[in-house]
C-alpha distance (Angstrom), angle and dihedral (degrees) to the residues before:
residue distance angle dihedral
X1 . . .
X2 3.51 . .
X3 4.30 130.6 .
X4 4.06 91.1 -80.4
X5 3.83 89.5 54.1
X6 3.77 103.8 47.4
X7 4.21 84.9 43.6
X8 4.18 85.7 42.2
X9 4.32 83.1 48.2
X10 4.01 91.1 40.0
X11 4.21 89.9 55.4
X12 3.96 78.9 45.5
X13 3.65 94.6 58.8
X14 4.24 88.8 47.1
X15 3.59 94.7 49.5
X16 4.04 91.4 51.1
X17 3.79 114.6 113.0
X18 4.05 129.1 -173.2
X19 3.83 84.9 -92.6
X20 3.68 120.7 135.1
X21 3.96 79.2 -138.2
X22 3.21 98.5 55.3
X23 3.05 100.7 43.5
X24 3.46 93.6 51.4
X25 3.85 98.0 44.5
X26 3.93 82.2 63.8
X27 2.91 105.1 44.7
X28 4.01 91.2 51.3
X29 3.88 82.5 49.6
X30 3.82 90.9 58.0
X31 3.39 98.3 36.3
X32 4.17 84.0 57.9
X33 3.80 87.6 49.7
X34 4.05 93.2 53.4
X35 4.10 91.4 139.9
X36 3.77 88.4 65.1
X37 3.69 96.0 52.8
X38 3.40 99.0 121.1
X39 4.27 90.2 48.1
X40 3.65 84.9 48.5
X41 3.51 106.6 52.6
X42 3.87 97.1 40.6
X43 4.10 79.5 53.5
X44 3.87 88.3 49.2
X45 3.97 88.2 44.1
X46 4.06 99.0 46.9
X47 4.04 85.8 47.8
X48 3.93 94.7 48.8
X49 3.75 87.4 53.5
X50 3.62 96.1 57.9
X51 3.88 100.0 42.8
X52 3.59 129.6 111.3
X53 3.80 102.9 -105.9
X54 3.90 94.1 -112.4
X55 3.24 93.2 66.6
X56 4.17 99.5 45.0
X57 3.89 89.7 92.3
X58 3.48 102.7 62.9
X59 3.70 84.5 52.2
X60 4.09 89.8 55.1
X61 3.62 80.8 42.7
X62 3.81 91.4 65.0
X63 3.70 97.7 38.9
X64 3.72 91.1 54.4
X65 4.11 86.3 54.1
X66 3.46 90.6 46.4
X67 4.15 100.0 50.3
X68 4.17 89.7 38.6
X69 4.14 89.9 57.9
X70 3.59 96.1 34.4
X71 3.79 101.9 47.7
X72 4.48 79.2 66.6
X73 3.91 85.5 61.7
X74 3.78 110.0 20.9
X75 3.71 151.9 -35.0
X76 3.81 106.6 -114.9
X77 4.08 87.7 106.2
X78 3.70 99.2 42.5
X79 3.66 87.3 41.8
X80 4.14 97.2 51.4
X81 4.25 88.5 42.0
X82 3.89 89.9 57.8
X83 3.55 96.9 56.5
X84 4.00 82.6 50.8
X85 3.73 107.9 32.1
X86 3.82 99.8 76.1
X87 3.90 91.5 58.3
X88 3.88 89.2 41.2
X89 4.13 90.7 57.2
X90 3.57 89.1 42.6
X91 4.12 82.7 54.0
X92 3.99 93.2 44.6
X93 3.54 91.2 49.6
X94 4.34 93.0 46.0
X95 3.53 95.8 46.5
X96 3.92 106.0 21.7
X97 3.97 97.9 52.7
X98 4.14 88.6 111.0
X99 3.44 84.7 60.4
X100 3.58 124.8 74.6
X101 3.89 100.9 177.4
X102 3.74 91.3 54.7
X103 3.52 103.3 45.0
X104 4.14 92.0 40.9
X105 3.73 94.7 44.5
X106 4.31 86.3 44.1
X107 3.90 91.9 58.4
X108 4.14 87.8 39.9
X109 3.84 90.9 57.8
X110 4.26 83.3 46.9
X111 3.75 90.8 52.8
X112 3.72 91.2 47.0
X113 3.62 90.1 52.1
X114 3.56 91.9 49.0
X115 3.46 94.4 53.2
X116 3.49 98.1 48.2
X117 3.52 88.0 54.1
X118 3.71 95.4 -122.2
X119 4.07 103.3 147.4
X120 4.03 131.2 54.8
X121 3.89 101.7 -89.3
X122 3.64 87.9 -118.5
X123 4.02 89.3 68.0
């Protein structure tokens, strides 16, 4: 994916709203872009770092779409996000602590990963 992508994905990730449709819509588009997983979640990543905290969950919102429809097809997402998630909890849980709904529904989406067996047990 070259420069114009990742800024065309970037204004993606700013336009995306709590929406099921949204959030949806791109996650479809990433899903469709699956050789630039990597590019994509390092975007996703370097934007979830700089947002204000009320707006983190929607981001964990997407991610969680993303890993539940590509772990039918493939692992390249699931396999870029847990190389990033530990730092991103650690993040929630910094920045997020004022807010209860984030940082509850953030370790939910964790347990439901767990449970689904999505990561390496070693993660």
């Amino acid at each position: 994916m070259a420069d114009s992508g990742s800024h065309n994905f970037t204004r993606k990730l700013q336009d995306l709203n709590p929406s099921t449709i949204s959030i949806q819509s791109l996650s479809k588009w990433m899903l469709f872009n699956y050789k630039a997983a990597a590019q994509l979640v390092r975007t996703w990543t370097k934007e979830f770092m700089i947002l204000k905290p009320e707006r983190k969950l929607v981001f964990m919102y997407l991610a969680n779409d993303v890993m539940q429809q590509s772990r039918k097809k493939g692992k390249d997402f699931i396999n870029e996000w847990q190389k990033v998630l530990p730092g991103v909890y650690f993040n929630i849980f910094k920045t997020c602590g004022g807010i209860p709904k984030t940082t509850t529904e953030a370790a939910r989406l964790g347990q439901i990963w767990q449970e689904r067996g999505m990561f390496e047990a070693s993660f």
